[in-house]
N, C-alpha and C positions, 0 to 999 in steps of 0.2 A: 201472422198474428200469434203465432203459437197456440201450445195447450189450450180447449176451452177449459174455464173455470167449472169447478163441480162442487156440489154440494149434497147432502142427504137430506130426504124430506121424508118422514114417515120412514125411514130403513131403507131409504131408495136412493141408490146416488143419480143424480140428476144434473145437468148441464146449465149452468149458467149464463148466460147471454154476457158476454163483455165489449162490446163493441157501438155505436152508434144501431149501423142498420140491423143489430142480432138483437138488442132491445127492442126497436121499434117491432119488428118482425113478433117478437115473443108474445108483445103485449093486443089485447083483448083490441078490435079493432076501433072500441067507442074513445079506449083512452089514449092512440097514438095523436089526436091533435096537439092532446096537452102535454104529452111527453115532446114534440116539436118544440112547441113553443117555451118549454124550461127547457130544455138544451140552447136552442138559438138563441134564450135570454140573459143564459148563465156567463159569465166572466171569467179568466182563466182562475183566478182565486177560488170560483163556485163550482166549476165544472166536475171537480172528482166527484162532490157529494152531492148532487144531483145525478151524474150518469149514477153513483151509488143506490139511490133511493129507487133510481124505474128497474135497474138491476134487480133489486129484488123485491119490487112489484111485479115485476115478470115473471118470476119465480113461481111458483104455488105450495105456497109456504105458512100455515096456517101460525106458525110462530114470527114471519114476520110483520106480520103487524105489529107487535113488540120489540121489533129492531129497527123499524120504521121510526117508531116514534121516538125510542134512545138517539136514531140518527139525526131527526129532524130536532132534538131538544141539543145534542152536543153542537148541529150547525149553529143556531139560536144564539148559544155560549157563545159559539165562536166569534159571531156576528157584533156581540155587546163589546168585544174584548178587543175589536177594531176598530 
């Protein structure tokens, strides 16, 4: 699988979850249902930008919730534009 992904958060480089089960694992145990069920729902056109979104929900990232939401307004675009 290669390099994990890293990122800084507060000054701290930190590891990034890139994979299916390194996501699921990463995240809080109340939200791995729903991260299930949008993977397994997602279609090959959807799948980057959802594994993108639990990515960095997984994260603890007090500035992603602002990338969260640039991400989920650019898929939106994209969505209208198909």
């Amino acid at each position: 699988m290669g390099e994990p992904l890293k990122t800084f958060v507060g000054g701290t480089e930190v590891d990034v979850p890139n994979s299916i089960p390194a996501i699921r694992t990463a995240l809080p145990e109340d939200r791995r249902t729903e991260f299930d069920h949008a993977i397994n729902e997602a279609g090959v056109d959807e799948i980057h930008a959802v594994m993108r979104h639990w990515m960095l929900e997984a994260v603890p990232d007090p500035e992603a919730e602002g990338i969260l939401v640039r991400l989920a307004q650019d898929e939106a675009e994209r969505r209208q534009m198909s």
